[in-house]
C-alpha positions in Angstrom: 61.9 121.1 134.0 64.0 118.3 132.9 66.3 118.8 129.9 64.7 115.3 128.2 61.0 114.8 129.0 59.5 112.1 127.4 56.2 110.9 127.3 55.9 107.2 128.4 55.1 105.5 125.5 58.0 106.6 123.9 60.1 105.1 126.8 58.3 101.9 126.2 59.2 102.1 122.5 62.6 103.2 123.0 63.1 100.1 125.4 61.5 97.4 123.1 64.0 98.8 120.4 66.8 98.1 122.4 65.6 94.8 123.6 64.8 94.2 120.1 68.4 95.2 119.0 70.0 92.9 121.6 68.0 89.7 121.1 68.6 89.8 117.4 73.0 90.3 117.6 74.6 90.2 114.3 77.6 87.3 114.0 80.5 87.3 111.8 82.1 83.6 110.8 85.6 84.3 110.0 87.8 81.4 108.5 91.1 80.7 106.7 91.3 77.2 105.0 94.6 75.9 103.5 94.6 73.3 100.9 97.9 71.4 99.9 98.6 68.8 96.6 98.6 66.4 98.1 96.8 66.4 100.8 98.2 65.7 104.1 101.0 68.1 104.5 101.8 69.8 108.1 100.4 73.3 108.4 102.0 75.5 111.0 100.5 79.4 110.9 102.5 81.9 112.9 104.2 79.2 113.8 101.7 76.9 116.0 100.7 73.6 114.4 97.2 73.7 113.6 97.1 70.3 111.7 97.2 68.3 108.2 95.8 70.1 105.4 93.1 69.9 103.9 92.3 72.2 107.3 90.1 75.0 108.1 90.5 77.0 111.0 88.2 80.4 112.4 90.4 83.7 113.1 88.8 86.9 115.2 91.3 89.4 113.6 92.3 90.4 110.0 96.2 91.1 109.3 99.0 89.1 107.9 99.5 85.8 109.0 103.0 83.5 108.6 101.9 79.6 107.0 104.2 77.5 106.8 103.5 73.9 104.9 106.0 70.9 104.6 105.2 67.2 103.8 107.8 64.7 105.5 108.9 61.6 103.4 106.5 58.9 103.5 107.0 55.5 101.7 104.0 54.6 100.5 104.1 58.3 98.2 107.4 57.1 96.8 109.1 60.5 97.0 111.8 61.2 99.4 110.4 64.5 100.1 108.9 67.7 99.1 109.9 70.2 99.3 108.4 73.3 102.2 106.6 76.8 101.4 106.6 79.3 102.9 103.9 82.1 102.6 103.1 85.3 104.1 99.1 85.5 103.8 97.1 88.8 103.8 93.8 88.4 104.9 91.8 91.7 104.4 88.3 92.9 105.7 85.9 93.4 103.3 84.3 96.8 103.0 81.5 95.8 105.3 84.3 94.9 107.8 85.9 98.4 108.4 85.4 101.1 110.6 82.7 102.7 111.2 80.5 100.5 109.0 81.7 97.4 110.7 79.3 98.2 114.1 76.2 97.0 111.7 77.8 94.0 110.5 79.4 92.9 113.7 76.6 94.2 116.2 73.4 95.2 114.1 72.7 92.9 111.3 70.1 90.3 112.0 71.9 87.1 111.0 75.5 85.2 110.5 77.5 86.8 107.7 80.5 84.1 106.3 83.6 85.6 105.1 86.2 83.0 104.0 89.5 83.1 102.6 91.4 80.0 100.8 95.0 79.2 100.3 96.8 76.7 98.1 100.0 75.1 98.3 101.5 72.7 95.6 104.4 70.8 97.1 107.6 70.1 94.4 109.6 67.1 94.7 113.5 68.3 95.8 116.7 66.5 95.4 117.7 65.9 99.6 121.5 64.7 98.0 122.0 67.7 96.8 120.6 70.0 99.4 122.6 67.7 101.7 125.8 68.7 99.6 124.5 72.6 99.5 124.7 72.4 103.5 128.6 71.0 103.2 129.5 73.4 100.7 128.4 76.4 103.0 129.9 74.8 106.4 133.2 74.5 105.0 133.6 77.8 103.5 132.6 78.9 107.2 135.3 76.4 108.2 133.2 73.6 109.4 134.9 70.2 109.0 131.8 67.6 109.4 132.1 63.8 110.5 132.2 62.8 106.8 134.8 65.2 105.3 138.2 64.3 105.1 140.7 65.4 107.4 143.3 68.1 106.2 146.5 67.7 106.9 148.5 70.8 108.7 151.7 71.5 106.8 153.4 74.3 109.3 
């Protein structure tokens, strides 16, 4: 005697359930948009450049991704240059996204489920002269002598 006997109409059911379950797979829509003032900036994440902000881009896997945004000078804003951030961004599952409860959303669930996360930057204004001065300060107390620096004269 076989250890599963089943009649064959429940065969048949069990088979339309599966076929049922496989036409209808659930779908997840991940994205991470990044929004600068102003607009326009350069937006590297984990260090690949993915483009000028405003910009959306999909992602398969939670964690913590690395954004980097930075806005080169342009004439026609009439700033010489703002300055870059920097961020570390979280992006977390939502309950519905963690294991084991994730199998429904991801495999079961009969439609596309959206899950977006948003990050904005506001780029400041900084004073290149005296960042430029900042970076001499720092190479001559290493000893540095730049191009511009007076030379000092040995006394032995």
């Amino acid at each position: 005697m076989p250890l599963i006997s089943a009649k064959p109409i429940d065969r048949i059911a069990i088979l339309l359930l599966f076929s049922a379950l496989s036409i209808v797979p659930g779908c997840v829509d991940r994205s991470l948009s990044i929004r600068t003032d102003p607009t326009g900036a350069q937006v590297f994440i984990d260090g690949v450049d993915v483009g000028e902000s405003p910009v959306t881009l999909p992602f398969s896997h939670y964690g913590t991704r690395e954004v980097l945004v930075r806005m080169e000078e342009d004439d026609q804003r009439g700033e010489r240059s703002l300055a870059p951030q920097h961020r570390l961004v979280h992006l977390s599952p939502p309950w519905y996204q963690r294991f084991p409860i994730d199998i429904v959303s991801e495999l079961l669930w009969p439609g596309t489920i959206k899950i977006s996360y948003e990050e904005r930057f506001v780029l400041q204004p900084q004073d290149l002269d005296a960042l430029s001065e900042k970076f001499r300060a720092t190479a001559r107390e290493h000893g540095v002598i730049g191009p511009l620096d007076p030379p000092e004269d040995d006394q032995r």
